[in-house]
C-alpha angles and dihedrals in degrees: 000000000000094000091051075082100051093036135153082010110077131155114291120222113193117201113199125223133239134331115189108185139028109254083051086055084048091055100042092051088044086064116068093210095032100218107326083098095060117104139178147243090181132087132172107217093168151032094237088065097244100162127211130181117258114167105213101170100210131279088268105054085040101056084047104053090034107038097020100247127159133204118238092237112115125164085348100304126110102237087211087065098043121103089200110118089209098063109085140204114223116213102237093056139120127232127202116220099216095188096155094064079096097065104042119103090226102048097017136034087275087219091126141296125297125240127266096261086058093056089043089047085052086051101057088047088045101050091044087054087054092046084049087050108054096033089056090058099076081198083071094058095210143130132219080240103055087035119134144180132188114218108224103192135166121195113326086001079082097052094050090055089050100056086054096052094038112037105068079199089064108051149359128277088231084051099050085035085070107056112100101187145338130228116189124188112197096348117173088224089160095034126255126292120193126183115284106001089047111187108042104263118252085221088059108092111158114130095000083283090142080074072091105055110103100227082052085048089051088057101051097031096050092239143131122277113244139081098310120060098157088098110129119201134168083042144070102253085205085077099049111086132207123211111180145190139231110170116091087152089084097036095107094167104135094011098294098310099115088058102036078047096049094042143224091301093058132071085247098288115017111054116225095244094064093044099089143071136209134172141153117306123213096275087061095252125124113256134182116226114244118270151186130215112212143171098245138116132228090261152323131070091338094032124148098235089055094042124114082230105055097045089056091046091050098040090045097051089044094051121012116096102219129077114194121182127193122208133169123220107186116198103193139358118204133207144235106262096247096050083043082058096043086048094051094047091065095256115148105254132195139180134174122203131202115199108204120196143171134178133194130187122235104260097020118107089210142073104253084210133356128186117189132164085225086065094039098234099098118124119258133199136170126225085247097061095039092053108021123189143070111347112248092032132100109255135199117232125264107230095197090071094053110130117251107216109190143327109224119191107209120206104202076196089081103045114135105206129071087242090071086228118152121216141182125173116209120202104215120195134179114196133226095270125228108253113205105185109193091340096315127108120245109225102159108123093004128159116179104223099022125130138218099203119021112169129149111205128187112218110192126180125207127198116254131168087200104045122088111272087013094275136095121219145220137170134182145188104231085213083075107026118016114217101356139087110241102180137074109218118229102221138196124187124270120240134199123219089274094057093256123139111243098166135307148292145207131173123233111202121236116191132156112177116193119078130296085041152117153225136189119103129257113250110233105194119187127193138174112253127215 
């Protein structure tokens, strides 16, 4: 096919987020990238706010010095707009999608801003003129058939791609059909929810903000009415990535008010609970999209779209060719001595865990993902959910509760050694959990803070035509062997629910004896990525 040849490197459409007021819609039209464009010299390496100077350029300068895009402006026309034959597209380029043209007083009618349908219904015409475009140019070697686009989208931006894919009112199927993948940063995908008056209120329209109440969502979304409103349908939510943030600290929009408003476990606006999706794959069971914590908040200086972090999550997920999942499934949990007494005396015990992890790509200066209870994004489970079942008797776990650690997207393209391996190291931690014995807290022997199981492993994975999935893998404890993989894994294939290989899997074991401790294995998948 003609796009065997451009792939994975199709043309990229951002989608801006949110501008509440006019004289905001003023300023983004006034910016031909609308913000793509927007670095940083700032950078936040600690919680205490210590500063240093780190000099990210933007997305968009980025994508074009290190994968060779180009924007569509020329002699000061946009080559997208123009109805010269002569002015071409090329393939590997990035569109703006300036939707809020409409709605300025200088390029619009300026009498208010249109809904939500009206900006999913400009996408899909947006997305079939660029299709026109590139395929008209025979240097570009494609076909209207084999023709894709990624969908690049920060805040609303992603609620407004969404609509598109998921409202058959809103769009055409060419024109879904498309779209190759979705990257969000700080998307609302469950709506925005503020102290006291919680959801955003439907009744609340300054500024077109009820595009965030969820029964307003529904609407737009095509989607059910109810709490949850992250539900993506009419396309794989595999292919749909999360970026999310967990800094409210640095969101300084209103003085301050929107974060102090969202709260500590938010990025200053969108909490990191409704920043997700999930939806049926293609084997009819619920998944969750991929997703990254990171410490960044919604804009600004330390903003998530001009963040080291965010720019490696989203080029790796557009372009690298391996997926690789880490979930823990945990077999038994044991108890101080005095709270297994207390247990076996009949006494009603309880007991909460928080699961930390962070992951970091070999050759990246930064944590891919990172989930910390300091930073109110680490993963929490009671006792309850882990083992349920009838209390005082001995319960088999519950894998579905297993908690997913990270999904990490791995270029060989950036591999460092001679051998094309690809390589991350994640840094899993269980803390100490919170007892409660007939009500009471158990503090005997208790340091906040502290952990029952701390180890930082290195998985790498070598290329390898005879080995299952293609790839060879090895995994070590950097207690034993710093900076290397000892192990050969032992892998099996990985099957979907209909029995079909979709990549491979091999178990690392986790085990701390002593009690409080744990034991079960952590669950490495690897799949191929396209």
């Amino acid at each position: 096919m003609a796009s065997e040849s451009q792939h994975p490197y199709h043309p990229i459409i951002y989608v801006r987020g949110f501008a509440a007021s006019q004289s905001e819609i003023e300023e983004t039209v006034a910016d031909p990238y609308m913000g793509f464009n927007v670095g940083s010299t700032k950078s936040r390496v600690a919680w205490t706010g210590d500063v240093r100077k780190f000099f990210f350029e933007s997305p968009l300068v980025r994508l074009m010095s290190d994968h060779q895009y180009q924007d569509v402006f020329v002699d000061g026309d946009d080559l997208l707009a123009s109805e010269r034959p002569d002015d071409r597209v090329p393939y590997r380029c990035i569109i703006i999608y300036r939707y809020y043209d409409d709605a300025s007083k200088d390029f619009g009618d300026g009498n208010g801003t249109p809904p939500i349908e009206y900006f999913a219904k400009g996408l899909d015409r947006l997305i079939l003129r660029l299709r026109d475009k590139v395929c008209a140019d025979p240097k570009n070697n494609m076909t209207p058939e084999n023709f894709r686009v990624h969908l690049v989208a920060h805040s609303m931006g992603g609620l407004v791609c969404r609509a598109f894919l998921q409202n058959t009112q809103l769009g055409s199927a060419e024109a879904r059909t498309a779209v190759d993948k979705v990257f969000t940063y700080a998307t609302p995908h469950n709506g925005i929810d503020m102290r006291i008056v919680r959801n955003v209120p439907g009744w609340l329209s300054f500024g077109d903000i009820n595009n965030f109440n969820r029964d307003k969502m529904a609407g737009y979304l095509s989607v059910p009415k109810g709490d949850d409103v992250s539900v993506v349908t009419n396309f794989p939510p595999e292919r749909i990535f999360n970026l999310v943030g967990t800094n409210p600290r640095d969101y300084t929009v209103a003085g301050g008010v929107s974060a102090w408003a969202a709260g500590d476990a938010s990025d200053g606006l969108v909490r990191i609970e409704n920043a997700t999706t999930h939806g049926l794959g293609a084997d009819g069971v619920d998944v969750a999209s991929p997703r990254a914590y990171v410490n960044r908040s919604h804009s600004g200086h330390y903003g998530i779209v001009n963040s080291e972090e965010g720019y490696q999550n989203l080029t790796r997920f557009l372009f690298g060719t391996v997926r690789v999942d880490g979930i823990l499934d945990i077999d038994d949990i044991s108890l101080p001595a005095e709270v297994q007494k207390s247990f076996e005396d009949g006494k009603n015990v309880r007991a909460s865990y928080q699961f930390e992890c962070a992951a970091s790509v070999r050759g990246c200066n930064w944590q891919i993902t990172r989930r910390e209870v300091r930073e109110n994004s680490a993963i929490f489970r009671s006792y309850n959910e882990l083992f349920p079942g009838k209390e005082g008797t001995r319960r088999p776990a519950d894998r579905d509760r297993s908690p997913h650690l990270f999904t990490v997207f791995l270029d060989p393209n950036k591999s460092v050694k001679a051998s094309k391996s690809v390589s991350f190291l994640f840094d899993l931690k269980v803390l100490v959990p919170d007892y409660e014995v007939d009500g009471s807290i158990f503090m005997k022997r208790h340091f906040e803070g502290g952990y029952i199981y701390r180890q930082q492993i290195v998985v790498e994975a070598f290329p390898d035509a005879n080995a299952p999935g293609g790839w060879r893998m090895k995994y070590g404890f950097q207690d034993i062997n710093p900076g290397k993989p000892g192990v050969t894994a032992d892998t099996d294939a990985l099957r979907d629910a209909a029995q079909n290989t979709v990549g491979l899997t091999f178990d690392i074991p986790i085990e701390q004896r002593s009690k409080p401790g744990l034991s079960g294995k952590l669950r490495i998948e690897v799949r191929s990525w396209t």
